[in-house]
MMTF fields as JSON, N, C-alpha, C and O atoms, coordinates in Angstrom:
{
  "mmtfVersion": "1.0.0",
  "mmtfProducer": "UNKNOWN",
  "numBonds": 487,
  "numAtoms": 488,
  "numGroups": 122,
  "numChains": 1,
  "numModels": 1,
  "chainsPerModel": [1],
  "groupsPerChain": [122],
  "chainIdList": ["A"],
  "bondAtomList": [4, 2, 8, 6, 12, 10, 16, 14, 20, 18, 24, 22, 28, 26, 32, 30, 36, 34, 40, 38, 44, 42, 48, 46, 52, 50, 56, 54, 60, 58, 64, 62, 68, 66, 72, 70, 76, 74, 80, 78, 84, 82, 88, 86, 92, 90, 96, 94, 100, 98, 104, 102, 108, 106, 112, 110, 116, 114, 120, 118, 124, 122, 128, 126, 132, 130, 136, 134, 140, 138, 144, 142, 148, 146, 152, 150, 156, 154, 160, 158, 164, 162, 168, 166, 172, 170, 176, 174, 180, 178, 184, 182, 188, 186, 192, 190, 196, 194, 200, 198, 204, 202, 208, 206, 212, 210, 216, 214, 220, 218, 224, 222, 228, 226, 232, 230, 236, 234, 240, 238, 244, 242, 248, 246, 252, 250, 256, 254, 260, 258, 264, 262, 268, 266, 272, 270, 276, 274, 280, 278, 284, 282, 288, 286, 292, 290, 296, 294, 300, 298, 304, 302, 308, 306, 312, 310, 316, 314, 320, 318, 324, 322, 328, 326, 332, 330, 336, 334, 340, 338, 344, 342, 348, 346, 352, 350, 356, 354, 360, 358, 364, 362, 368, 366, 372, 370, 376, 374, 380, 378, 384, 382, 388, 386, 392, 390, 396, 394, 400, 398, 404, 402, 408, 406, 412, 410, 416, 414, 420, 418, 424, 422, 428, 426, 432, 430, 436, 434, 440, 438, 444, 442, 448, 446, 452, 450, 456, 454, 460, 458, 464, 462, 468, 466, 472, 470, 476, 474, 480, 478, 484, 482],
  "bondOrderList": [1, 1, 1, 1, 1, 1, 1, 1, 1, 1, 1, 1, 1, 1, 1, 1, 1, 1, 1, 1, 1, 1, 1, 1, 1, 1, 1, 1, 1, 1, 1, 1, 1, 1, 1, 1, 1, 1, 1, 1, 1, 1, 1, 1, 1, 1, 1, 1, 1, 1, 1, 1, 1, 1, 1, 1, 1, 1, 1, 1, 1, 1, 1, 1, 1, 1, 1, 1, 1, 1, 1, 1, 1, 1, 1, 1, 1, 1, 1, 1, 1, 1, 1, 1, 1, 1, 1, 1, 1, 1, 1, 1, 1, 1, 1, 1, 1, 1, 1, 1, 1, 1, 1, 1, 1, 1, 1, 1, 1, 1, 1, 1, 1, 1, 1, 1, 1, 1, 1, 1, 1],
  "groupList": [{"groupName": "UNK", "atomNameList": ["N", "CA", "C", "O"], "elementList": ["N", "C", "C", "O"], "formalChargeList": [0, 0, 0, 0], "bondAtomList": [1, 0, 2, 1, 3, 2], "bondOrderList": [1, 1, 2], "singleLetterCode": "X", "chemCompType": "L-PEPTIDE LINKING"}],
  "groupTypeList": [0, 0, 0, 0, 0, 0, 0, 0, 0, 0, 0, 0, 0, 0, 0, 0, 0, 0, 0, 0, 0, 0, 0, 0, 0, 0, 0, 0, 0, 0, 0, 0, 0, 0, 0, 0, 0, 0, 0, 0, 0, 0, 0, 0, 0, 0, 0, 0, 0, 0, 0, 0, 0, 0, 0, 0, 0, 0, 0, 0, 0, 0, 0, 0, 0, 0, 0, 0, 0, 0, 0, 0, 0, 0, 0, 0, 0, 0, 0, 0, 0, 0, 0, 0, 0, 0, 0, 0, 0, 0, 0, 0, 0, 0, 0, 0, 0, 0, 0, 0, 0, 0, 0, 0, 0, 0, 0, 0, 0, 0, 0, 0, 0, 0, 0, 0, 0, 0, 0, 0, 0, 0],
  "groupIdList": [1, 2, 3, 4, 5, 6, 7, 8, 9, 10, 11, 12, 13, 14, 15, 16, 17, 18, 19, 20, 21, 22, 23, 24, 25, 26, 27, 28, 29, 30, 31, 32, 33, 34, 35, 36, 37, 38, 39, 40, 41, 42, 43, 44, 45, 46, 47, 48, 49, 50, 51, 52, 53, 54, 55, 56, 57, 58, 59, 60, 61, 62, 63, 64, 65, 66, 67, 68, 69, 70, 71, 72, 73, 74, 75, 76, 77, 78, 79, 80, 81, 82, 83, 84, 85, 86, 87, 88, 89, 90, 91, 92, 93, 94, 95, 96, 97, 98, 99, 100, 101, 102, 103, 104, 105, 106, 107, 108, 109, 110, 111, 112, 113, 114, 115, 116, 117, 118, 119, 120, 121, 122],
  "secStructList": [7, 2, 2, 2, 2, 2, 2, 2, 2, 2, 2, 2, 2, 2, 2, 2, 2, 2, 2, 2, 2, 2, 6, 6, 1, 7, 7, 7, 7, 7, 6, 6, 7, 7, 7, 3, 3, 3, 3, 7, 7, 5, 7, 7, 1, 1, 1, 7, 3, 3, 3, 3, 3, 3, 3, 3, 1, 1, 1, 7, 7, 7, 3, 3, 3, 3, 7, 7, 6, 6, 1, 7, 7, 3, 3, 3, 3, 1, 7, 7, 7, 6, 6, 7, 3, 3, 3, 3, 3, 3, 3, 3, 3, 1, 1, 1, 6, 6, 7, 3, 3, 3, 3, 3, 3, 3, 7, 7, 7, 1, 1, 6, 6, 7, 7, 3, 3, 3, 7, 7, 5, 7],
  "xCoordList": [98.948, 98.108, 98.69, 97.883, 100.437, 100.554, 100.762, 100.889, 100.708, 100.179, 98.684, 98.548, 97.677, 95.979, 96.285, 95.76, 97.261, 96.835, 97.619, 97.311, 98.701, 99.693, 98.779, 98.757, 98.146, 97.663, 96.244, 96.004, 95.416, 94.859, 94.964, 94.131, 95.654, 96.414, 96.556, 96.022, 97.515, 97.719, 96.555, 96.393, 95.469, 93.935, 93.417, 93.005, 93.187, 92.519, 93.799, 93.337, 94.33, 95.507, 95.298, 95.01, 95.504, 95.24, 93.623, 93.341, 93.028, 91.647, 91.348, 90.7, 92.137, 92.031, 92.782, 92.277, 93.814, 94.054, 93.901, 94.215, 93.156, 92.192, 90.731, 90.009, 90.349, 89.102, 90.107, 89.667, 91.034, 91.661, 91.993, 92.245, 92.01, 92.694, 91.302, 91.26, 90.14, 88.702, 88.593, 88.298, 88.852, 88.118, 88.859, 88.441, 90.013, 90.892, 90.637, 90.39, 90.632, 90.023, 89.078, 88.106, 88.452, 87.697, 86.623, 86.91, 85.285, 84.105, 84.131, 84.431, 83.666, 83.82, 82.398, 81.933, 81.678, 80.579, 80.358, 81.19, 79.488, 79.135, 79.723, 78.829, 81.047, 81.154, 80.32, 80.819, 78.818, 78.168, 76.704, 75.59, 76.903, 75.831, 75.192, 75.871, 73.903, 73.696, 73.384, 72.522, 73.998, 73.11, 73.656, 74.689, 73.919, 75.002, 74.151, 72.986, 75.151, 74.087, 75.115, 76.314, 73.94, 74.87, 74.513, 73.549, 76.008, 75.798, 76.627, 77.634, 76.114, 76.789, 76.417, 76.029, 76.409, 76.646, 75.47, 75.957, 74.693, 73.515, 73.809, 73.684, 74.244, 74.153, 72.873, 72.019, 72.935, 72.027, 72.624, 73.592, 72.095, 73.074, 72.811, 73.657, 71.295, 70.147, 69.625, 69.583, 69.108, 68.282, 69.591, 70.75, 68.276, 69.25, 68.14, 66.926, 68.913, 68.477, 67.416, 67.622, 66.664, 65.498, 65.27, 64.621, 65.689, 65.136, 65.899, 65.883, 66.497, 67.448, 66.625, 66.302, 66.338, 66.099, 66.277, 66.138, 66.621, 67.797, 66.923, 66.031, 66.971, 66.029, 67.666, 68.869, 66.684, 67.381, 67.42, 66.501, 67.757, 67.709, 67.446, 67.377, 67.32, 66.646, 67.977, 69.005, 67.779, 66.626, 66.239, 66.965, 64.87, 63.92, 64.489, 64.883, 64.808, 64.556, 64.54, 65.395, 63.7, 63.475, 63.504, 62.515, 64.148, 64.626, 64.717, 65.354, 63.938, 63.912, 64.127, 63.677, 64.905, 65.256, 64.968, 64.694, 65.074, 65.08, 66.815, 67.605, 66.857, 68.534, 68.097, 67.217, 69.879, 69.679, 70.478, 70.854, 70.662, 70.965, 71.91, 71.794, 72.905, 74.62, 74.277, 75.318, 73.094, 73.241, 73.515, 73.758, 73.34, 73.794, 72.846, 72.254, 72.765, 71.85, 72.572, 73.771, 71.538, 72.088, 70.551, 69.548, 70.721, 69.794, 70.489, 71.513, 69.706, 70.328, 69.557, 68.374, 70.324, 69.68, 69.974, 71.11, 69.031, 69.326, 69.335, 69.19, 69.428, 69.464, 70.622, 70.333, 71.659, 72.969, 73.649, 74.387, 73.504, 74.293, 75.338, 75.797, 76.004, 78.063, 78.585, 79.336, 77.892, 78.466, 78.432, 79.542, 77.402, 76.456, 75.311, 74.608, 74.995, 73.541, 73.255, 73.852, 72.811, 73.373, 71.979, 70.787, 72.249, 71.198, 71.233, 71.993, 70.134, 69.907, 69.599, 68.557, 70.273, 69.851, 69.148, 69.579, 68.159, 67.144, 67.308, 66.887, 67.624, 67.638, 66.728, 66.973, 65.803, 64.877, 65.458, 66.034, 65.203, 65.914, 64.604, 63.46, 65.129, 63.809, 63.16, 62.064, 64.321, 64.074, 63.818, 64.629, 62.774, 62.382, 62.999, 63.196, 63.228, 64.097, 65.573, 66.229, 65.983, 67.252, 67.723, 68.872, 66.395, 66.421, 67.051, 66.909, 67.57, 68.524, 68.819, 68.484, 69.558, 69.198, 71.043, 71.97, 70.9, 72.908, 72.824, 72.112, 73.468, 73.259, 74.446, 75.37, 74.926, 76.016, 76.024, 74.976, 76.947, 76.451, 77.139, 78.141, 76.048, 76.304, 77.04, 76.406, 78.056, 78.966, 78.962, 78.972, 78.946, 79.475, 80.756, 81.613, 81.235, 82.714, 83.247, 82.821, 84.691, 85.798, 86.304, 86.611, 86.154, 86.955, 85.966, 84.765, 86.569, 85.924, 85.11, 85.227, 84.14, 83.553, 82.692, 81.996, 82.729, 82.521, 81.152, 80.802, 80.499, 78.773, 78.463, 77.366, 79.376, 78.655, 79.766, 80.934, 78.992, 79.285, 79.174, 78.061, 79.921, 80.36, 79.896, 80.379, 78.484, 78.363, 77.912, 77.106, 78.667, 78.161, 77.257, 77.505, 76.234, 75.64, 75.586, 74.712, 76.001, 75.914, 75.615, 75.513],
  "yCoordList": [39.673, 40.625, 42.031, 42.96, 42.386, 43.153, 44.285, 45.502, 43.059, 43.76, 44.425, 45.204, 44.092, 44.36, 45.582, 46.629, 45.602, 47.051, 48.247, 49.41, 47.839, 48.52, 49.138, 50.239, 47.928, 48.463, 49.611, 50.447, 49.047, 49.825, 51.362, 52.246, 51.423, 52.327, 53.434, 54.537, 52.945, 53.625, 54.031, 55.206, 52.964, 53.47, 54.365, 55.257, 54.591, 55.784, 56.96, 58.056, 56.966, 58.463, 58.905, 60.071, 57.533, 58.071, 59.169, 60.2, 58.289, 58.668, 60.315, 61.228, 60.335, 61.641, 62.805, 63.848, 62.337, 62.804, 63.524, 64.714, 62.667, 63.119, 63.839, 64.269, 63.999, 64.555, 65.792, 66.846, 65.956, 67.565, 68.188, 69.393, 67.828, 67.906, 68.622, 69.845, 67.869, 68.032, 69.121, 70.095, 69.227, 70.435, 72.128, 73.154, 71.826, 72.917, 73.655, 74.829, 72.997, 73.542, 74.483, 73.728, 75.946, 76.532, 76.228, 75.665, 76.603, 76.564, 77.748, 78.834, 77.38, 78.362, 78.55, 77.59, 79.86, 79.716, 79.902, 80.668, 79.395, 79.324, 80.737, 81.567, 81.47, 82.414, 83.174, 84.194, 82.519, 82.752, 82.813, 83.05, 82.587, 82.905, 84.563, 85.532, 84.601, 86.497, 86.791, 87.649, 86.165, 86.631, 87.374, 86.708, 88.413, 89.344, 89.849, 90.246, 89.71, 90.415, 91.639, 91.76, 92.505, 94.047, 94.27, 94.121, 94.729, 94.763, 96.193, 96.727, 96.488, 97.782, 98.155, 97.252, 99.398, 100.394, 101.868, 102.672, 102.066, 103.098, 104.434, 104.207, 106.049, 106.81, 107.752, 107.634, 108.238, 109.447, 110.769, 110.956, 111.33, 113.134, 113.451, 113.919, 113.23, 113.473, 112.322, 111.618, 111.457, 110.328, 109.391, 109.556, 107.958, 106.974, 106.197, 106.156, 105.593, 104.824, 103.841, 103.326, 103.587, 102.517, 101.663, 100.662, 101.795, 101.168, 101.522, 102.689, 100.582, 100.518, 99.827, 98.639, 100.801, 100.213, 99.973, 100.958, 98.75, 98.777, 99.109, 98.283, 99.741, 99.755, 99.32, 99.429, 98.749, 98.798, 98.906, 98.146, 99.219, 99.328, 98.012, 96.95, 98.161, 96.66, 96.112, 96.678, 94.518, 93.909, 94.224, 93.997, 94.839, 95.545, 94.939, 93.842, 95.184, 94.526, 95.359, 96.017, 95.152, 95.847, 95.424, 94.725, 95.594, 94.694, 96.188, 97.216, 95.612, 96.574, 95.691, 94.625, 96.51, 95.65, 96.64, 97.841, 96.02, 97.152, 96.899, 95.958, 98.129, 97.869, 98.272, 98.74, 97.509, 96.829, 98.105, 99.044, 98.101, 98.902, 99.848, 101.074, 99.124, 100.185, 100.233, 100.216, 100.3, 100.575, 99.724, 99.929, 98.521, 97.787, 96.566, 95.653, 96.579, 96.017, 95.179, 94.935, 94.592, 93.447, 92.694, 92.235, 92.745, 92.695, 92.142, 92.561, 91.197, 89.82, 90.519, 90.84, 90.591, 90.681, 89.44, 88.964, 88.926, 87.432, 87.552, 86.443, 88.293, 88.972, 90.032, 91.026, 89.894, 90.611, 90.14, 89.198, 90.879, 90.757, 90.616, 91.701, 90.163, 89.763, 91.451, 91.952, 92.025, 93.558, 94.123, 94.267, 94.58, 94.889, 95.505, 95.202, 96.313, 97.27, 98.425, 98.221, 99.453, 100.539, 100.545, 100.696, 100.442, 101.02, 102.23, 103.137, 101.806, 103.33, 102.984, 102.336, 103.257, 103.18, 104.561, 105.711, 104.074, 104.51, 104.914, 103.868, 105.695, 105.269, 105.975, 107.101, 105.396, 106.143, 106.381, 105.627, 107.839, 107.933, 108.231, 108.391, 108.263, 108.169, 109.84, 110.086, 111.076, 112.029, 111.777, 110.934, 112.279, 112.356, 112.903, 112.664, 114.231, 115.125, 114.715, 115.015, 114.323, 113.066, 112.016, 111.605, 111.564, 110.428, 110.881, 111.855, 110.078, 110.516, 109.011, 107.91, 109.343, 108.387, 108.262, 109.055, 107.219, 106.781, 106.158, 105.155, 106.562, 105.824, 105.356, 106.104, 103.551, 103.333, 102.127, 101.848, 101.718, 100.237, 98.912, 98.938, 97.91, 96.395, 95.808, 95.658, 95.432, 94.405, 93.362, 93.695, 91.642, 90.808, 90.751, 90.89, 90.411, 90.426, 89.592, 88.519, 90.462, 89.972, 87.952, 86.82, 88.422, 87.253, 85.896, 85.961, 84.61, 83.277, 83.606, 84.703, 82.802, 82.29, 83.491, 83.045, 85.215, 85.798, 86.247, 85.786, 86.876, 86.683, 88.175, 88.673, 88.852, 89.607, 91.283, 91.217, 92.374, 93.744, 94.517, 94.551, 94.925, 96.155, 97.222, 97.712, 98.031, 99.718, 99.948, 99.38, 100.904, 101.836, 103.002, 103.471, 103.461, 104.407, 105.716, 105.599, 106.705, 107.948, 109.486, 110.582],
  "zCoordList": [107.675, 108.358, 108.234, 108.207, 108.128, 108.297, 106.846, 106.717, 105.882, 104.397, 104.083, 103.139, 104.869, 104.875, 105.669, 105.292, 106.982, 107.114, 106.707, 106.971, 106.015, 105.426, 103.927, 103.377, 103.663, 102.555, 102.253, 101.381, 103.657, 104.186, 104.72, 104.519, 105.131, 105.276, 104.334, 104.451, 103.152, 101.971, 101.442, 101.111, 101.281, 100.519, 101.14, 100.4, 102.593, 103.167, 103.243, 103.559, 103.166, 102.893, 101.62, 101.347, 100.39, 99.255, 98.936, 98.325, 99.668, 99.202, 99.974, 99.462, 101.53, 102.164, 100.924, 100.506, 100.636, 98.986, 98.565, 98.582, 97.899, 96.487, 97.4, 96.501, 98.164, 98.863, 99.358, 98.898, 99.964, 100.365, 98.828, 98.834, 98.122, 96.507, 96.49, 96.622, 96.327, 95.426, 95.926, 95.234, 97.523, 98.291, 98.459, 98.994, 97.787, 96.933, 96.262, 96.538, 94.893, 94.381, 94.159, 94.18, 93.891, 94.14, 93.154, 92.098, 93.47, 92.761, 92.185, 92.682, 90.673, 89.763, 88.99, 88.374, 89.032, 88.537, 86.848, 86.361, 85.987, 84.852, 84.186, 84.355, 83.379, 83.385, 82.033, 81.557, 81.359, 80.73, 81.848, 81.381, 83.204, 84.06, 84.16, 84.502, 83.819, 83.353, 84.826, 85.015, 85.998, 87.33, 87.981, 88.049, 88.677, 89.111, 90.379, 90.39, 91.55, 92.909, 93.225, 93.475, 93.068, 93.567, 95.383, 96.134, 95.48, 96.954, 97.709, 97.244, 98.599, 99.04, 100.199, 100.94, 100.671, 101.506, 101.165, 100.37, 101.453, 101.265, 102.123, 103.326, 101.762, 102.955, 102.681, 101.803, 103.19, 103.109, 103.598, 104.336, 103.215, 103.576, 104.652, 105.414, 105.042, 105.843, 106.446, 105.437, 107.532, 108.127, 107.516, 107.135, 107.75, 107.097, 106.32, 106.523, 105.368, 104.098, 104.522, 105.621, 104.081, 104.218, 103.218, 103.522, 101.895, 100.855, 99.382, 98.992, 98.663, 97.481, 96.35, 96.323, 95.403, 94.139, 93.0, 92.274, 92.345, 91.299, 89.98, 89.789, 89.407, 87.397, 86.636, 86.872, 85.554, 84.882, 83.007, 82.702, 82.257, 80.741, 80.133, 80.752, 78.996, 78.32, 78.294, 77.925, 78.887, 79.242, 80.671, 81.639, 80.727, 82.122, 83.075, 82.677, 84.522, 85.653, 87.09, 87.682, 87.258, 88.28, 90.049, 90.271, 91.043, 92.379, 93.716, 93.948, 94.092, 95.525, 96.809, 97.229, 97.176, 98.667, 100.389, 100.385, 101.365, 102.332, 102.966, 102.891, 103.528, 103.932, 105.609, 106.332, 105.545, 107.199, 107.935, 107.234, 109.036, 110.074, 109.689, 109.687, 109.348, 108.81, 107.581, 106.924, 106.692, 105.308, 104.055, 102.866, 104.998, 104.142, 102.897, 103.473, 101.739, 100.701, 100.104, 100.237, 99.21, 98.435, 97.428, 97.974, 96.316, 95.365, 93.945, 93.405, 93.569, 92.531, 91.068, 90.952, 90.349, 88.819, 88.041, 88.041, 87.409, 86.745, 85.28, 84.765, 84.617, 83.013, 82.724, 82.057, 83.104, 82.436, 81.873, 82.163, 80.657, 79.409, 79.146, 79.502, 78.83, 78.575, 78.754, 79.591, 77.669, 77.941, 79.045, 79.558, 79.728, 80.791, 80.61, 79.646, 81.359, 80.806, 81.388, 82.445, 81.504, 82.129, 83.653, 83.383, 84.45, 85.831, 86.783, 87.123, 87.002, 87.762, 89.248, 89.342, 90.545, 91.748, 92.566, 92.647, 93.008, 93.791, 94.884, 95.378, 96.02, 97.502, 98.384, 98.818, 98.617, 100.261, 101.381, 102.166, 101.4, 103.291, 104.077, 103.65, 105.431, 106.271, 106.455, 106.96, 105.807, 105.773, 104.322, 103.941, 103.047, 102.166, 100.789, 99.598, 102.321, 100.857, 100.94, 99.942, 101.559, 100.923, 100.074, 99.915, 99.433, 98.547, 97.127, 96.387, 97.116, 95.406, 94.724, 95.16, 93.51, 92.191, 91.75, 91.584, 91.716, 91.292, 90.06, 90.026, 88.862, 87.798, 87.562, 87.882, 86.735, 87.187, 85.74, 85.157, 85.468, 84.127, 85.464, 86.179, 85.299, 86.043, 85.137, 84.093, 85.097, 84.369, 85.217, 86.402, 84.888, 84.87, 85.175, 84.302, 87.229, 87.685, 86.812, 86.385, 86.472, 85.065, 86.398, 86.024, 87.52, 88.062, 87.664, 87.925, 86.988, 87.329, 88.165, 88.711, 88.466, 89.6, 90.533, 91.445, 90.298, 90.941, 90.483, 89.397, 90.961, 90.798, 91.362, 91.11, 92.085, 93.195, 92.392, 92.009, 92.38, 91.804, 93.29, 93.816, 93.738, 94.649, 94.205, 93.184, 95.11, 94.576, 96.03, 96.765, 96.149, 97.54, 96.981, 95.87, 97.727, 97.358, 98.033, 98.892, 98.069, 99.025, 98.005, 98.556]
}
């Protein structure tokens, strides 16, 4: 009896294991994935930001988002190129004549697994 639970034993430790092991490991995304979400920070000189719009050079894409309280956006492009491609950001403020244009190139983050491009806009 006292070999079944000895041995028992060992199988569920082993197996907790290999499951803290699996769950280590980090998830790493496809690094030929063209999907890149730009995310940031919106100011305005004047009012505050209402609305971020990404253009972009061939291949076209175009993504408008509304931004939240502190300025903050976030908008997915699913067509970037290994190189990158050059874009142009948009920003609406709630005063008019504040709105201005950020031009910037989206690259594909150099890290494994990373998906997401940092641009603040002011």
């Amino acid at each position: 009896m006292r070999i079944h639970r000895t041995a028992g034993l060992l199988a569920s430790v082993g197996t907790a294991g290999v499951l803290a092991v699996a769950a280590a490991v980090p998830a790493s995304a496809d690094l030929n994935d063209p999907t890149v979400t730009i995310r940031g920070v919106a100011t305005c000189a004047v009012g505050v930001p209402t609305a971020v719009s990404i253009n972009t050079d061939p291949p076209v894409e175009n993504r408008t988002t509304g931004v939240g309280p502190t300025g903050v956006y976030s908008v997915t492009l699913s067509n970037v190129p290994p190189f990158g491609k050059k874009a142009r950001a948009s920003v609406s403020c709630s005063v008019p004549a504040a709105n201005f244009q950020n031009t910037f190139v989206v690259d594909r983050p150099p890290a494994p697994g990373d998906t997401i491009l940092t641009v603040n806009l002011a």
